[in-house]
N, C-alpha and C positions, 0 to 999 in steps of 0.2 A: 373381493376387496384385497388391495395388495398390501400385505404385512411387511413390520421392520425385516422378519429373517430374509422374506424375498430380496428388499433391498439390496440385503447384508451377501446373499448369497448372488444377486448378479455382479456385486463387485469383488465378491472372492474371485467370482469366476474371469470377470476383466486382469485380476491382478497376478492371477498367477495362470492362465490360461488352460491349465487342463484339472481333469473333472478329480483325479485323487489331488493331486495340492491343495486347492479350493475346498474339499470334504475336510483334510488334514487342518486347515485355516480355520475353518467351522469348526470344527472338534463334532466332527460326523462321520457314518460310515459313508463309501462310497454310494450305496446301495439307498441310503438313507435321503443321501444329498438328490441324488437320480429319482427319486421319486416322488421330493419336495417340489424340482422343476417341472416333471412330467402334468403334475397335479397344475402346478402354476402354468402352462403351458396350455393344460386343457380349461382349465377357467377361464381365461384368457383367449381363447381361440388365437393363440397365436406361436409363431416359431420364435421363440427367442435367443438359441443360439445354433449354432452346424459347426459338424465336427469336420478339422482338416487335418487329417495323418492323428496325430496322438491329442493336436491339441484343439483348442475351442477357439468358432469364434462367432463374434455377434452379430445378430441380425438386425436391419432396422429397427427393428420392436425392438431388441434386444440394447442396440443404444440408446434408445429412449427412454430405457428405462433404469439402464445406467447413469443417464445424464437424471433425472429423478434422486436416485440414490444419491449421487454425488452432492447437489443441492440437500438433501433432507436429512442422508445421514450425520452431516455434521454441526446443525443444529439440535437434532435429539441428541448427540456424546455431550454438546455442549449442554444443553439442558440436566443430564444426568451428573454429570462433574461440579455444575451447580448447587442442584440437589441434595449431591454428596458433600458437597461444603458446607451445605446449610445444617445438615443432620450431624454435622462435624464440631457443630459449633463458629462457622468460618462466617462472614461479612457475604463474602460471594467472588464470584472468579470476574477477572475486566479485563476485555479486550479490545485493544489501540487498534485501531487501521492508521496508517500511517500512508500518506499522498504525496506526501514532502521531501524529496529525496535530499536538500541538505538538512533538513529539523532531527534527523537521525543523533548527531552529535548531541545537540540540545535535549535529545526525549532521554537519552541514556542516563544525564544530570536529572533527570525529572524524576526518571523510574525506581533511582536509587533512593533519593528523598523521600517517596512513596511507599517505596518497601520498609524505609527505616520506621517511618509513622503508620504505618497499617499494616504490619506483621502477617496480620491471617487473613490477609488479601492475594489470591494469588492473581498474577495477570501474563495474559499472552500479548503478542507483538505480530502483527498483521500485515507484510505490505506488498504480496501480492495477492493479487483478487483477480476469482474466474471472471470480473465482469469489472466493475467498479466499486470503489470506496464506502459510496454512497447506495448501491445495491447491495451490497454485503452489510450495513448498517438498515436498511431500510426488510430485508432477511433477517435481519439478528443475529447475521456473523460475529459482529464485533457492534460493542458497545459506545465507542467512540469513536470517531473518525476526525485524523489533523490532517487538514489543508489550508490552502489558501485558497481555493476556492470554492465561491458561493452560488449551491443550486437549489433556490426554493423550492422544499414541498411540504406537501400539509404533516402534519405532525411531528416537524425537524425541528429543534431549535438550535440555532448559533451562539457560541460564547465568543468573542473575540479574546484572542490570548498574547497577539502583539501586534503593533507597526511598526514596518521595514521597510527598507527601498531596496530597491536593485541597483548593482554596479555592475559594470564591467569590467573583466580583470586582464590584464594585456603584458605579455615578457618587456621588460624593461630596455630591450632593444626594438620594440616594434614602434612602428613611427606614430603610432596615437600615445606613446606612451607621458608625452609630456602635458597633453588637452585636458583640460579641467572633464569638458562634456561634450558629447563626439553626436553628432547626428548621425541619422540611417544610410546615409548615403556611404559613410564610412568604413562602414561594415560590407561594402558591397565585393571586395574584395580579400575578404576575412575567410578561416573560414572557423565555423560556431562550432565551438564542442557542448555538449548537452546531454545532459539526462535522458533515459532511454523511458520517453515520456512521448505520446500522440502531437503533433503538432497545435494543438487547438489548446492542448496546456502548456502550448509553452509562453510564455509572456513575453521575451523578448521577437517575438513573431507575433503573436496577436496587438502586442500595445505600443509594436517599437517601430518593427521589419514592412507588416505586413499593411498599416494604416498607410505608410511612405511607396507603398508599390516598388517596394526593395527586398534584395533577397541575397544572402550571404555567399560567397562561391562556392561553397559545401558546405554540409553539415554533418558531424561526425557525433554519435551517440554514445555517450561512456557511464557506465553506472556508478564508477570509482572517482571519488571528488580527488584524494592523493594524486591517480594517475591523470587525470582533469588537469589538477593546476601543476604537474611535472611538464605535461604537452604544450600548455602553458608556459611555463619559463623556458622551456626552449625553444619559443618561437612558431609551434607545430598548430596553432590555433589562440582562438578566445573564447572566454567564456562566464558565463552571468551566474552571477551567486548573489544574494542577500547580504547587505552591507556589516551586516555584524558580525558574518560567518567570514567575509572576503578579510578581516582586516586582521585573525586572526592569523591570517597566510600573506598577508603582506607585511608582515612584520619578520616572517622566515625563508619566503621566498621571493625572488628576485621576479615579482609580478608589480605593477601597478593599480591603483584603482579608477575610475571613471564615469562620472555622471552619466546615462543615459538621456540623451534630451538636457535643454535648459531647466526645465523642472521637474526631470528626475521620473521611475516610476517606482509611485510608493503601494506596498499590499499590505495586507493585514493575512494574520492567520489564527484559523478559528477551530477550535474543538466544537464539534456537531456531534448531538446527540438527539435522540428520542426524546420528544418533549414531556413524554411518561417517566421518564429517567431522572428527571431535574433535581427532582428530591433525595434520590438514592444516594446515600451518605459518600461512600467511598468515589462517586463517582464526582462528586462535587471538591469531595477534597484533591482526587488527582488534578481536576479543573484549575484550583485554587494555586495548587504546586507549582505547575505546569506555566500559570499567567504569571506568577511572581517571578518564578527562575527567570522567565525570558523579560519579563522588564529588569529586574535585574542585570543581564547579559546587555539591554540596549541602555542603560542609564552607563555601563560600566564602559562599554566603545563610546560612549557622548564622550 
């Protein structure tokens, strides 16, 4: 059967690559460490790593049982840190996935008013994932997941936490800058800056671009909404944001705003949890935080 220290000790040995650092990591002797593998190696009937000059390195088996580790070990830390809270007297540890690359803004107002009201709640912040959102939540990476978007499965529930639309935001010298609302067509010549996001979540391609058999002259991917909407006002591109997020930058920057389509497209965004979760106190009051801030935020741009 393969044990946590296995785990623990295929990924010392990934992270530091030779067999005394990995011992020294472990808080073991060399000799020690050598003969936990060997044993694991011979249960196993399998080679799990080959030595090259000084250092190590892994073998098919040997990655797979890395990629193992990598998945498991961080649900049991996370389990123990739990634990440890619970035996602390704590509420429990909660952890965001985050999908939303502008709600960033928004979650930081959320997180704060969280921590002010649930003191002995600690929480992490999630938003890269070896896989997705929703596989890291559906693991028990994280205990919530914000997106806007919705993919049914059996024991997920959805909270809705606001509606929004999308705009378009254009340098105040570009020639769409005076159109109320610009069709696909218009864009043909543009070119899209965007989130460093799969194209199948991007909206302005699935609900906008891509229904019109239209496609922007480039697409340039930027993680940094600052640098976003700087490329932006000078002319270097366009780019789609949620209209409550856009208007606090059209009010500093010399961008415009823009209906997408005559009617617009409107998302929702939803905090997804485990439907065994529903009850769990702290997680309902983040919920509760989170829906108020952000009606808040769109009553406050109305």
């Amino acid at each position: 059967m393969i044990e946590h220290s296995h785990l623990r000790i295929i990924q010392a040995l990934h992270e530091t690559g030779t067999l005394t650092e990995a011992a020294n990591n472990l808080c073991l002797s060399q000799s020690a460490l050598s003969h936990q593998i060997r044993y694991l190696e011979k249960k196993l009937e399998v080679t799990l790593w080959e030595r090259e000059g000084r250092r190590l390195r892994l073998t098919q088996a040997g990655e797979l049982l890395l990629k193992t580790a990598q998945h498991v070990l961080p649900v049991l830390v996370q389990a123990e840190h739990t634990l440890k809270a619970y035996g602390e007297g704590l509420q429990g540890v909660l952890r965001v996935g985050v999908e939303c690359y502008p709600c960033h803004k928004w979650l930081t107002g959320v997180i704060g008013l969280f921590l002010e009201q649930m003191p002995d709640v600690d929480i992490n912040i999630v938003n890269k994932f070896q896989f997705s959102g929703m596989v890291g939540l559906l693991n028990h990476h994280i205990d919530i997941l914000i997106t806007p978007d919705m993919e049914k499965k059996e024991n997920i529930h959805y909270q809705q936490l606001a509606e929004y639309e999308l705009v378009l935001l254009v340098s105040d010298k570009d020639p769409l800058a005076n159109m109320k609302s610009i069709t696909a067509e218009n864009l043909a010549n543009e070119t899209l800056l965007t989130f460093p996001v799969s194209p199948e979540r991007l909206d302005i391609l699935t609900e906008f671009l891509n229904p019109a058999c239209v496609k922007p002259a480039s697409i340039k991917k930027i993680e940094s909404i600052e640098l976003m909407l700087q490329m932006t006002t000078l002319g270097r591109g366009v780019c789609v944001l949620p209209e409550w997020l856009a208007d606090d930058y059209v009010k500093s920057v010399a961008v415009q705003k823009i209906r997408l389509g005559v009617e617009g497209i409107h998302k929702k965004l939803f905090a997804v949890l485990r439907t065994r979760d529903i009850e769990v106190n702290y997680i309902k009051q983040f919920i509760a935080i989170g829906k108020n801030a952000a009606n808040k935020k769109l009553q406050h741009e109305v």
